[in-house]
N, C-alpha and C positions, 0 to 999 in steps of 0.2 A: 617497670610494670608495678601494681597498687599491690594488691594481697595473692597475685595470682603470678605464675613464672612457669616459663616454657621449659621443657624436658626431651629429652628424645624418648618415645615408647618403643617398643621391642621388633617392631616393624620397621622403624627407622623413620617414621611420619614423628611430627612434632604434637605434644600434647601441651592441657597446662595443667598445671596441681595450683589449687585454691587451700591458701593455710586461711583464709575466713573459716572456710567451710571444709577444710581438714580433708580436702577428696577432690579428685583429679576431674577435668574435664569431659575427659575420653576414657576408653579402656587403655589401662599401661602395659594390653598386651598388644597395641595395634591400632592407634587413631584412627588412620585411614583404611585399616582390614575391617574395621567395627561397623565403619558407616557405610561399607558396603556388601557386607554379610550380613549387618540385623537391620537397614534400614532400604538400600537400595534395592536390591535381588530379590527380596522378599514381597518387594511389594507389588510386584506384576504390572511395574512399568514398560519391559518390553511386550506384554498383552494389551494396555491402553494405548500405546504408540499406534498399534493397527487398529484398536478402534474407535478412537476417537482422534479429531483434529484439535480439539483444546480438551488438555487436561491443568488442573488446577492443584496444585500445589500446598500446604501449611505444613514449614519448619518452626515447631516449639522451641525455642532456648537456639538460636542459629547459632551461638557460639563463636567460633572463629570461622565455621560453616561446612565441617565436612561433609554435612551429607548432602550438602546444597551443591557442593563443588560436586561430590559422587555422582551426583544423579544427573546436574549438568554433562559431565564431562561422559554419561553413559548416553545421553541423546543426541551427543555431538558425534560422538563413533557412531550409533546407529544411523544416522543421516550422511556421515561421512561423503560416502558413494554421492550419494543428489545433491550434496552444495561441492563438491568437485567437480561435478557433470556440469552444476550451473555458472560456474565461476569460469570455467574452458569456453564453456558455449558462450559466455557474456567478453570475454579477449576475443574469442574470434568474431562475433560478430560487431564488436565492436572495431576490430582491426580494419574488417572486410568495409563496413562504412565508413572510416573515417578514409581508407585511400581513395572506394567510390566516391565518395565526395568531391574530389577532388574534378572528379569526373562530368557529374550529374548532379551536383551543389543541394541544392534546399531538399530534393527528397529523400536523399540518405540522410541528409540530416537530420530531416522528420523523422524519418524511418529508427534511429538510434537513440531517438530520446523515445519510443516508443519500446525500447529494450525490450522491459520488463513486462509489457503487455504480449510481447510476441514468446516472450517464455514460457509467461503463464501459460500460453498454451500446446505448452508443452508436456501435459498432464501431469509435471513433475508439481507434486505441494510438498510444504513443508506443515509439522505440528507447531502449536501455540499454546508457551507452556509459561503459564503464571506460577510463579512463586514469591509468595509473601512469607517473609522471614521474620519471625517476634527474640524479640532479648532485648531483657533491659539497662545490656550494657552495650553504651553508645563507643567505648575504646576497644573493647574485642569485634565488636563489627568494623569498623574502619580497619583494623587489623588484620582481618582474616586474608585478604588476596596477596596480602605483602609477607607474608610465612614461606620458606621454603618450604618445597617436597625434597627430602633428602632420598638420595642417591648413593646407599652402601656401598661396600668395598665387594659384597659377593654380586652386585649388579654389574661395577665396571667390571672386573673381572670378566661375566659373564659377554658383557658387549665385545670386549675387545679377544681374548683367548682363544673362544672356539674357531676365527678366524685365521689362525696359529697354528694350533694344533691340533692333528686328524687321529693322532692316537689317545681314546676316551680311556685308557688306564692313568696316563700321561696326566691327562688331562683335571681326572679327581684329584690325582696325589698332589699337583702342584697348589691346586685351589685348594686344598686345605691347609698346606704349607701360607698362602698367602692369605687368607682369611685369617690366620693368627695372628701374624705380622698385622695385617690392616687393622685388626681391632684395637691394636696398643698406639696406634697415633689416629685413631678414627675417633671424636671428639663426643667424650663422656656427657652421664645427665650432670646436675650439680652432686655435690654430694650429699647435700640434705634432703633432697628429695629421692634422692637414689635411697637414704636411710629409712625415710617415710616410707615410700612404695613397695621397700623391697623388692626395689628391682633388678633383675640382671640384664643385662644388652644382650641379648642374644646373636646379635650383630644376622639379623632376618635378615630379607629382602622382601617387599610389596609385593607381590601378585601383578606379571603385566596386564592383565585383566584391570585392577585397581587402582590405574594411573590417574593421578588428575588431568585430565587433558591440559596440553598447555594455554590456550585460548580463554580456559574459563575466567582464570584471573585477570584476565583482560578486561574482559565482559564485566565482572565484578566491579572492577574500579572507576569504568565509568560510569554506572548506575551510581554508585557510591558520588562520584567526582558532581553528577544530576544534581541527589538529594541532601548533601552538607555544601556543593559550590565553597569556595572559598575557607570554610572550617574545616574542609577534610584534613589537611595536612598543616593545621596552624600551629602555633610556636609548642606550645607543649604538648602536643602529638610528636612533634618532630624531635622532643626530646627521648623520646621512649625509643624513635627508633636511632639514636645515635648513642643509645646506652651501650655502655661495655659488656655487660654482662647478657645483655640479651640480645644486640645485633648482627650477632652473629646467626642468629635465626631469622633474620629477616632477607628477600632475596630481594640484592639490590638493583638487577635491573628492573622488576616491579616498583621499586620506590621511582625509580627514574620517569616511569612510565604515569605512575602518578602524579609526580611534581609537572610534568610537561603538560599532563591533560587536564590538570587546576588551574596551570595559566594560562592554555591558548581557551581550552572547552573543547572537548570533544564535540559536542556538535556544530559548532563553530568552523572547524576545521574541514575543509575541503577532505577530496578524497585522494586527490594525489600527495597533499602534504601528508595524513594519514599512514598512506602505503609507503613511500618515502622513509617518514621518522620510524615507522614499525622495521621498512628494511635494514636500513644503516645502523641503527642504534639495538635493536633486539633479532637481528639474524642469528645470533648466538643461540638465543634463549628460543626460538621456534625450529622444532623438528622439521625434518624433510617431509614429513609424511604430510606436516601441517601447512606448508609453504603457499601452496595451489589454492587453497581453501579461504574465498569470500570473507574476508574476517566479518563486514557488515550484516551480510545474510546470515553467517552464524547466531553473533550477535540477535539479528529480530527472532531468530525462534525462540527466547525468551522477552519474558514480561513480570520486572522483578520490580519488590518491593520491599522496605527497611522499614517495621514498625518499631518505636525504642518506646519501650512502657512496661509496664507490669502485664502479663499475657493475660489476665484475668481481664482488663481492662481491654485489652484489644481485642480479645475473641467476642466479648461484649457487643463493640461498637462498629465489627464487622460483619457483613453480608455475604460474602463468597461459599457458595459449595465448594468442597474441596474430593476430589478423590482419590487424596494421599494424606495425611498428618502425619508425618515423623512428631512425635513424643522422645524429646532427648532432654529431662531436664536432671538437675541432679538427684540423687537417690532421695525415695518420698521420705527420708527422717531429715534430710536436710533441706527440702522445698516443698512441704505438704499440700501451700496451697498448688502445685501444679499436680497434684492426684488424687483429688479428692473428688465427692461422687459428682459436686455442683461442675468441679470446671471440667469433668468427665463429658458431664450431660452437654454443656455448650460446647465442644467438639464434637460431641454426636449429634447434635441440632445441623451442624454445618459438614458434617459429612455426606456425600452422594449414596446415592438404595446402593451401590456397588462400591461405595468406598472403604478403604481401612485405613485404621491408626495402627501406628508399627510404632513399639517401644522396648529398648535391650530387655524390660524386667521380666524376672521368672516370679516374682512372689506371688503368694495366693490372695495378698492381703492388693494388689493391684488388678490383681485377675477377678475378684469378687466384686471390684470396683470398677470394672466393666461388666459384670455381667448384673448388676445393681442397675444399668442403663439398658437394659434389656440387648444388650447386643453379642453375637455370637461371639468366643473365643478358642482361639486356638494356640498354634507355639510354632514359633519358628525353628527351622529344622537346617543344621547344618553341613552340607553331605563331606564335608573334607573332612570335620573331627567328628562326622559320626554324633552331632547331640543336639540337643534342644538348647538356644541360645537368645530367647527372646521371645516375646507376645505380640502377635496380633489378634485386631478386634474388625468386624462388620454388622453392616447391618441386611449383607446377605450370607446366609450360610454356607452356599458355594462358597467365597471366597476363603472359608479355611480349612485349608490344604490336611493340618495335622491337628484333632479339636483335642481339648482336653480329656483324661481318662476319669473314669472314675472316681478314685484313686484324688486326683487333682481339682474334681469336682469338690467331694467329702471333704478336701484339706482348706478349701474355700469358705468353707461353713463352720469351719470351727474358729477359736480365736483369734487365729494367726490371720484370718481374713478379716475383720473389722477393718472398714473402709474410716479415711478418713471425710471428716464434713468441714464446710466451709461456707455456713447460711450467708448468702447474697451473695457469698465471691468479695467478704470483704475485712475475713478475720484475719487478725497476725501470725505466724507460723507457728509461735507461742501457744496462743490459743488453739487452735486448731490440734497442736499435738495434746495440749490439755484435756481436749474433747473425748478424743480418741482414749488417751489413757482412764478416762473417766467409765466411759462403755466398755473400754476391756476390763476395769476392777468388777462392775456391776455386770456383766453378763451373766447367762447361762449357760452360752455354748461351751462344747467339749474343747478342753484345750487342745493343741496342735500336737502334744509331744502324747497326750491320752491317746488320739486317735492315731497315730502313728504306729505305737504297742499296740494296740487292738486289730490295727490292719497286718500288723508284724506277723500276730500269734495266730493270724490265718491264711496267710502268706499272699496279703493281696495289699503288699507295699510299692505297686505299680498300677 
């Protein structure tokens, strides 16, 4: 890996810590809790599923892609049920004609190449869910489907024990006795970044709610396998993934799965060799639950895309409404140009009248910087720990659930809010922090920590 190295975060999902930029990729309390607490849930993807049949997608900084996998892997559970029903209904009636056949020749045969017309009218549809994914690094996107989802010591546990044992006294004392034991050969972050982070393993467990479905990284590697053909996995890719120090993060029957669909082509490939190589070689790695399940019909209910550029450039030279932006870039002192008012305004150009942008930040100085673009703001609200964990923004005012207070208003208009700028969308981070520190020496507004005592000494610091 270049300046950047995988870690385990405290959920047991894999994160990376950037020493360019001195700060992690994910939260190091939880990769995969993060991007589905402040990016998925929030954004009232299970409310567009029922009302619309295309909804449209933009992933800021896709990263290695969790929220792309989250959000995936939440439309493939909510459809579950309909691409199981259709997958049964397309074995049986494909059983049923292929032995009539045998019977009454050319019409069942017409009749089974017409499958999927006599489905359709089966009033069962499926959604059509585009997502274009921006980041300008072309090795963490080829990377993202080959990352394991790790799998704690309080998860087996969990799988295999209550199976065991019917007495629930029995049953805590043991799992704590063996959660100690598992954490001393359960496999640490490095240690330098354990010293950065200050972090401890909590030795968590994910939320089964917050599974990556298994399917998605499927899905990924062939769109990926599409759009680089023959570069995906070339000689010094393949060195990152045979490193010592960090292939043990990679799961390797997804590289297997890759290396085979680079050389035959996934679309290439018939459908019996497909279901074939998938059975024999990854029966391991697909759940029971997911065995029944169309892998191909999965597959179409997305419509994915890899832009590798500067986001500033791609939001630019795009035309998509979107009525989701996930906003995950790094902290705005360390990527100014992705929060500043300009590249604000052209994601609120491309947003839907019901669309929001969903971004972890709490600050005022990001929240001024949407409301600079005239568009509503409010805070994500988290009901497990009880707090506010993030921002969203629309450009209708229903859509926020919990809007800012007063309080939060006031704190936006003082210094601490100076948005940053970024005339044409074409200054260097350099500059643009110059900007900003320039407007905050010359201001007038009240500082952030004045207004703070002032709100204190009348007790309206909420």
């Amino acid at each position: 890996m270049r300046d950047y190295e995988p870690y385990y975060t405290e959920d047991g999902s894999i994160g990376l810590y950037s020493y360019a930029n001195k700060d992690v990729y994910h939260s190091k309390f939880g990769a995969l809790t993060e991007a589905w607490e402040k990016f998925v849930l929030p954004s009232g993807i299970d409310e567009l599923l029922e009302q619309k049949d295309n909804i449209n997608v933009l992933d800021v900084c896709y990263g290695i892609g969790y929220n792309t996998k989250a959000l995936m892997s939440f439309i493939i559970n909510k459809n579950y049920s309909k691409l199981k029903n259709k997958n049964l209904f397309s074995k049986l009636f494909n059983f049923v004609s292929i032995h009539a056949n045998k019977l009454l020749g050319k019409i069942f045969k017409e009749l089974s190449l017409r499958n999927d017309t006599i489905y359709n009218n089966k009033n069962i549809s499926f959604p059509n869910i585009k997502i274009d994914c921006l980041d300008i690094n072309e090795e963490l996107i080829k990377l993202s489907p080959l990352f394991k989802t790790i799998k704690t010591p309080g998860e087996v546990f969990d799988d295999i024990v209550p199976n065991i044992l019917s007495c629930f006294d029995t049953y805590y004392k043991v799992r704590s006795v063996y959660e100690k034991i598992a954490s001393v050969f359960y496999p640490h972050n490095r240690k330098e970044i354990n010293d950065l982070l200050e972090l401890k393993f909590k030795n968590m467990h994910i939320d089964k709610e917050y599974k990556v479905n298994k399917l998605v990284n499927y899905i990924l590697i062939n769109y990926l396998t599409d759009k680089f053909g023959k570069e995906y996995l070339n000689k010094e890719f393949k060195k990152i993934l045979r490193e010592r120090k960090t292939s043990k993060f990679f799961d390797k029957s997804m590289i297997k799965y890759a290396k085979f669909n680079q050389f035959w082509g996934y679309n290439l490939s018939s459908n019996s060799i497909l279901s074939t190589f998938l059975h024999n070689i990854y029966y391991a790695t697909l759940s029971c639950r997911y065995k029944n399940v169309n892998f191909k019909t999965t597959q179409s209910l997305f419509n994915m895309s890899f832009n590798i550029n500067d986001a500033r450039k791609s939001i630019k030279e795009n035309n998509t409404a979107y009525d989701c932006i996930f906003l995950d870039a790094f902290t705005y002192t360390k990527a100014p140009q992705l929060w500043s008012v300009e590249f604000i305004a052209e994601l609120s150009k491309h947003l839907t009248e019901n669309g929001v942008i969903l971004t972890y930040s709490n600050s005022a100085q990001i929240r001024n910087t949407f409301l600079e673009n005239e568009l509503y703001v409010g805070k994500i609200y988290n009901e497990k720990l009880d707090k506010f964990i993030g921002t969203i923004a629309s450009k209708n005012k229903l859509k926020i659930k919990y809007p800012l207070t007063n309080f939060e208003l006031g704190l936006c208009n003082t210094t601490a809010g100076i948005p940053y700028h970024d005339p044409n969308l074409a200054f260097t981070n350099k500059e643009i922090l110059e900007l900003r520190e320039y407007e905050f020496k010359h201001s007038t507004l009240m500082s952030s920590s004045k207004y703070m005592k002032i709100r204190s000494m009348r007790g309206e610091n909420e």
